[in-house]
Structures are given as structure tokens and as C-alpha cells.
N, C-alpha and C positions, 0 to 999 in steps of 0.2 A: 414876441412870437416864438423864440428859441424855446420856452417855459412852455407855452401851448402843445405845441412839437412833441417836448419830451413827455407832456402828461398822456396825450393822446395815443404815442407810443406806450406807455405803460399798461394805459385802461385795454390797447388792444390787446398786449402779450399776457394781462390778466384774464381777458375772457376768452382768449384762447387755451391759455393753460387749462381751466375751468374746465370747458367745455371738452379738452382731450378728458380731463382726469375725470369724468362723470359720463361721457359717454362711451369711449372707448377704451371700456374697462371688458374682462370677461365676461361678470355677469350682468348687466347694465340693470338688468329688469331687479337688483336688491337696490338700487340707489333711491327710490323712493321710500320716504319714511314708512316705517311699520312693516317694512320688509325686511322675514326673519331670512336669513342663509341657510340657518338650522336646521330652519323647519322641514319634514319630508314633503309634505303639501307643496310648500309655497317652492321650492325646489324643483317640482314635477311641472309646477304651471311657469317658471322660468326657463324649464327647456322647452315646452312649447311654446313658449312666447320665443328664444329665442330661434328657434326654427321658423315660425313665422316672419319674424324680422331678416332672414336670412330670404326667404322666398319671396317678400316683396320686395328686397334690395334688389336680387335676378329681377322680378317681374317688370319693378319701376322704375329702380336707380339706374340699372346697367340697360337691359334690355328695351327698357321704354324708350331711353335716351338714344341708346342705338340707333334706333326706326326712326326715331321724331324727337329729333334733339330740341329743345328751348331755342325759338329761331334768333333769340337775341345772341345765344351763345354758340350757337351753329360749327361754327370754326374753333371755337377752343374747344368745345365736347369732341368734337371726332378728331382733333391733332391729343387729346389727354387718351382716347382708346387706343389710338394709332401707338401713341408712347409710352403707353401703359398696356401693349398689349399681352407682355411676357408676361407681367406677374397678373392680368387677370386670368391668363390661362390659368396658371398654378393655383388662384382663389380659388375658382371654380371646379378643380379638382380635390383641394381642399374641404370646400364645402363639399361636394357630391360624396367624396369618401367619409366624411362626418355625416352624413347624412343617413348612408346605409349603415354606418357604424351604430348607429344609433337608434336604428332602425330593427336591425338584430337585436339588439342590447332588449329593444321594449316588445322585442315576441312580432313586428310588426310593424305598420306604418304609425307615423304622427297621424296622421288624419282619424285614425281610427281612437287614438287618444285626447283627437282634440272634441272627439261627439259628445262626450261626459262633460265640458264644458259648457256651461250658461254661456252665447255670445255673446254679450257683452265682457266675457271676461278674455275674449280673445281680441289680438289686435286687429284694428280696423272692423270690432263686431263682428270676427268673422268672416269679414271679407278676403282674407288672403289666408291661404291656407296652405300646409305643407305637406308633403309625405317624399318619400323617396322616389315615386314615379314623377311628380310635378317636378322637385328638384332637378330629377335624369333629362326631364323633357325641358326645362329651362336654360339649363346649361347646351342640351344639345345644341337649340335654336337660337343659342348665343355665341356658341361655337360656330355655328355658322353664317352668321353675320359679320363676324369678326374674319374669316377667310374669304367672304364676299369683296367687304370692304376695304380690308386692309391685309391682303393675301399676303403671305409670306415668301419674298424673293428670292430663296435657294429653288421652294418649289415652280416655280413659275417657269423656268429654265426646262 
């Protein structure tokens, strides 16, 4: 059993190495084969891909979870926001300031970048979509669920 143990441990810290070094890379969207870095094209559809993936991380990961957390996980989602709640402020500002930053950069909003796109070449077909005001109005709505539910004790006083 000692043998089992250590394999089991292995295969796990191999598919988690993995999975950090493939997804939580900068540009995740070149890790599929035949994607150039290079290229100026395939460059332009990785920041709207990664803008998009940024907009439904707010919409579903953070903000969904928030409202209607997985009722199996109920208690560990809202003690991980409760403890995690300094550094998702800072993500969120993070992201919003990348977001206008980028925003400038392209004369404009992503969403108006992403209309020249076939949907199917966007994520979720399309279905989730970014600009700078979605991004502003996500973070707000997350900012304030987050001092709803887990207000901050100096202010409360």
C-alpha cells in the first residue's frame, strides 16, 4: 500500500504541475497546436480571447459563485471569498485597469473588436463578451457583494 500511496502522490503532483504550466501561462490561448505567437492575426484573436476569458471568470467563476455558490460547496466558496477577499480586490483592479489600458491601446472597446469575428471563433460562440463598460459594471457588482457579504471591520465601527 506504501507503493500505491507514493504512485498516486506522484500522478497527482504530475497533473497538477501540468495543468498549472498549460493553463496559467500568460498567453494560454498559444498552447494549442498551430498557434503561432508570431503571428499579428493570431495575436489580436488571443487578446480578445483573452479578454473574454477574463469577463466570464467575473461573470461565472467569481460573481456567479458569489450569488449561488455550488450548494455542495456552500461553506468553503464563501469562507475562500471571505479569505480571499484582499487579493481579489486587487485582481479586480488589476483587471479593470488592463482592461481600459487596452481599451485605449485599440482606439476603443473589445466588443467593437470582437464584431469582425465569426462567433464561433469567439469563446463560448460568443456568448460572453467584453469591453470596458461590461468589465467596469462587473467589478462594480462584485465589489458590492463582496462588502454586502463580507464587510470590512474597521469600516463597520
Amino acid at each position: 500500500t506504501n507503493s500505491i500511496s507514493v504512485l498516486t502522490k506522484c500522478t497527482f503532483i504530475r497533473t497538477a504541475f501540468g495543468a498549472v504550466s498549460l493553463i496559467l501561462v500568460q498567453d494560454p490561448y498559444f498552447n494549442e497546436p498551430g498557434y503561432d505567437p508570431t503571428d499579428d492575426t493570431q495575436r489580436a484573436k488571443s487578446k480578445v480571447y483573452d479578454k473574454q476569458i477574463r469577463a466570464a471568470t467575473l461573470k461565472v467563476a467569481i460573481l456567479g459563485q458569489m450569488k449561488k455558490p455550488t450548494p455542495l460547496f456552500e461553506d468553503c466558496i464563501h469562507d475562500h471569498f471571505r479569505l480571499k477577499k484582499r487579493r481579489i480586490l486587487k485582481q479586480l483592479e488589476d483587471w479593470e485597469a488592463l482592461e481600459k489600458g487596452e481599451g485605449e491601446e485599440a482606439g476603443g472597446t473589445t466588443a467593437s473588436s470582437q464584431r469582425g469575428l465569426n462567433p464561433s471563433q469567439l469563446v463560448a460562440q460568443g456568448g460572453i463578451r467584453s469591453s470596458q463598460k461590461i468589465v467596469s459594471d462587473l467589478v462594480a457588482e462584485i465589489k458590492k457583494v463582496i462588502n454586502q457579504k463580507w464587510p470590512d471591520p474597521k469600516k463597520e465601527e
